[in-house]
C-alpha positions as CSV (number, residue, x, y, z in Angstrom):
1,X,-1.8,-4.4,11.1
2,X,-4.0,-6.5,8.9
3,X,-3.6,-8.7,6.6
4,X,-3.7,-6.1,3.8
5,X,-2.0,-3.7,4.7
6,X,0.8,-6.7,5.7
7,X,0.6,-7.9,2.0
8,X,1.3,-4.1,0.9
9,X,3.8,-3.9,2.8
10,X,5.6,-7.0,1.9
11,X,5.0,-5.9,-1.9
12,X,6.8,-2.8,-1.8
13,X,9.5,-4.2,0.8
14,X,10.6,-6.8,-1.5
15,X,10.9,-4.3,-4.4
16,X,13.6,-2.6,-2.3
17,X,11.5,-0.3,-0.7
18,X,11.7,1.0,2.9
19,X,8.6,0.5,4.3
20,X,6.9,1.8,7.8
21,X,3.4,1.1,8.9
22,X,0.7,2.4,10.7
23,X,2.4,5.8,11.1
24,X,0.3,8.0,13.6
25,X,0.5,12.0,12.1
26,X,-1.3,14.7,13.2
27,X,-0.7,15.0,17.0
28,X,-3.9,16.4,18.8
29,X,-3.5,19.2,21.3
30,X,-5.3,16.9,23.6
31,X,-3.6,13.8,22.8
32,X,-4.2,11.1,20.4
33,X,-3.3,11.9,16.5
34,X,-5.7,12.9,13.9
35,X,-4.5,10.5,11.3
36,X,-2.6,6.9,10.5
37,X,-0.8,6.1,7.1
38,X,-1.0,2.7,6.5
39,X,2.0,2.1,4.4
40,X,4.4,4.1,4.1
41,X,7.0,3.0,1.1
42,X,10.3,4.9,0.3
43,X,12.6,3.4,-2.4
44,X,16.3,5.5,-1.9
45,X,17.8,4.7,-5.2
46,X,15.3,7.1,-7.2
47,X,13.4,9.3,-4.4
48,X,9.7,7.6,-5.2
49,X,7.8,7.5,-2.3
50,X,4.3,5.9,-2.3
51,X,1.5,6.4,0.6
52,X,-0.9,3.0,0.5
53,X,-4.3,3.2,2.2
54,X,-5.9,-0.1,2.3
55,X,-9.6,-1.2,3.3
56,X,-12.0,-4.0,2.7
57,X,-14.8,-1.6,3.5
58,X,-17.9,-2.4,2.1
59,X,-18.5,1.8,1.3
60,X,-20.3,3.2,-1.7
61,X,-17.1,4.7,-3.7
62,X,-19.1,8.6,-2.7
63,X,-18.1,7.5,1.2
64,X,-14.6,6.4,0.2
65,X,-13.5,9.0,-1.6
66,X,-15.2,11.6,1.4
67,X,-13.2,9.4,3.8
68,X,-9.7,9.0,1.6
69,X,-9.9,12.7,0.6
70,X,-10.8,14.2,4.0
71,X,-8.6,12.1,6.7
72,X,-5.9,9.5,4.9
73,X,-4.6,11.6,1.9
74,X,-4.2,14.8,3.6
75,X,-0.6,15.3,3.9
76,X,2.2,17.8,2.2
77,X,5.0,17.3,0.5
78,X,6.8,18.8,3.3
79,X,5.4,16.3,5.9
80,X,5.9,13.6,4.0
81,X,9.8,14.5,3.9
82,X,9.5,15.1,7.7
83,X,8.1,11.6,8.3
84,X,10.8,10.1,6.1
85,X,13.6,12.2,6.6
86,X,14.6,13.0,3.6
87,X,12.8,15.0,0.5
88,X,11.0,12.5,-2.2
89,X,11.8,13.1,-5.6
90,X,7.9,11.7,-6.5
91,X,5.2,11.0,-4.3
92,X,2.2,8.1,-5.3
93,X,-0.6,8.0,-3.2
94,X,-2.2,4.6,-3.9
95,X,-5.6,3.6,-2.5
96,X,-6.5,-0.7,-2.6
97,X,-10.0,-0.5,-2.1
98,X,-12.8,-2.6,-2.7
99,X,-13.8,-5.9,-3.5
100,X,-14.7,-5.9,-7.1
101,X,-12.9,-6.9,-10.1
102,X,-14.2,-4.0,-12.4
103,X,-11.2,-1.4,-12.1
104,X,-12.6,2.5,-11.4
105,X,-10.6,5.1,-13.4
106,X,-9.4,8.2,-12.4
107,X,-12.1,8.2,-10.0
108,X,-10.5,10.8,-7.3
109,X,-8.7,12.8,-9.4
110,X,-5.7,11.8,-10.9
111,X,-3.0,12.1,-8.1
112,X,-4.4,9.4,-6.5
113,X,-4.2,5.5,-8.2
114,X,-7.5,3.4,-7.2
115,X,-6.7,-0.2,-7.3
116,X,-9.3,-2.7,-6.5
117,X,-8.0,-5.5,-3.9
118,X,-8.6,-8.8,-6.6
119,X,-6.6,-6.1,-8.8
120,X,-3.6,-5.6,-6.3
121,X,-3.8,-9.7,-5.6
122,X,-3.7,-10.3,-9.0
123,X,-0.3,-8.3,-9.7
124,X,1.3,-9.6,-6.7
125,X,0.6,-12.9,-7.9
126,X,1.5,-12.5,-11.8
127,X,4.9,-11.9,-10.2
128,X,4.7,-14.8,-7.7
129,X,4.2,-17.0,-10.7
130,X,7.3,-16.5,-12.2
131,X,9.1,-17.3,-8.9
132,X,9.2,-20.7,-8.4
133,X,10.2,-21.7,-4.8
134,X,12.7,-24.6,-5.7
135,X,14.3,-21.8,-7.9
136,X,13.8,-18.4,-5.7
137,X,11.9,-19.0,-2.6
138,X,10.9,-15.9,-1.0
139,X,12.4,-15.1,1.7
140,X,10.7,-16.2,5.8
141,X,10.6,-12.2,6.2
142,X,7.7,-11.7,4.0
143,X,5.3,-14.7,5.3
144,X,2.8,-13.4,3.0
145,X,4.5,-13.3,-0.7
146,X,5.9,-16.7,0.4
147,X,2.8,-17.8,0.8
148,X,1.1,-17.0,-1.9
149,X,4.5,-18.4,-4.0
150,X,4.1,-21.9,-2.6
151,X,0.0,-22.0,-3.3
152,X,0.7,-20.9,-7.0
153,X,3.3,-23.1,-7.4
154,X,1.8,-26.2,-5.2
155,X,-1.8,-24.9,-5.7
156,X,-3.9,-27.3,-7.7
């Protein structure tokens, strides 16, 4: 798992999600699986599930979107409630892509959210601000967040 896809899940964990990575779907006749959810994030108390794909790719946003709509956002509601065991209420599919600040709208249609990585940095670490670690450290679990709390805080 990298380090993105580790931040994502840390993100949603912390939120009270249940969260499973790198989820191998698809089985091939001949062995091997077809695809890989990076994040998978299930939150019990209201049924919202959210599928993250994450990449630092350095692809035109015509090669993402041929790659995100042909092999990571392909699944059903139905095997989405197979691979969590239970039937979401609401399903998100979330792509954090990209390295630029300038926010894309609506760019793949409008069941899937774009978010630019300094975007998705950015929210994590309006929240992080608020948390100051003498106050509410995160917890060891989440190495990430708690990093990012103790450079905001202790950051010059």
């Amino acid at each position: 798992m990298n380090f993105l896809e580790s931040l994502a899940s840390e993100w949603y964990a912390i939120q009270g999600y249940f969260v499973r990575t790198n989820i191998k779907a698809n089985r091939r006749p001949n062995g091997g699986y077809n695809n890989e959810i990076d994040v998978l994030a299930f939150l019990p108390a209201t049924g919202k599930l959210v599928h993250l794909e994450t990449s630092w790719d350095a692809l035109t946003w015509e090669k993402r979107e041929q790659r995100y709509l042909d092999k990571k956002f392909v699944f059903s509601a139905e095997q989405y409630s197979e691979i969590v065991g239970a039937t979401p209420a609401s399903i998100q599919k979330r792509a954090i892509i990209g390295t630029s600040k300038s926010q894309p709208k609506e760019i793949w249609g409008t069941d899937i959210e774009v978010t630019t990585v300094p975007n998705f940095v950015a929210e994590i670490a309006a929240e992080m601000k608020q948390r100051h670690p003498m106050r509410d450290v995160i917890p060891e679990t989440y190495p990430c967040l708690r990093s990012f709390q103790f450079a905001l805080a202790y950051g010059s």
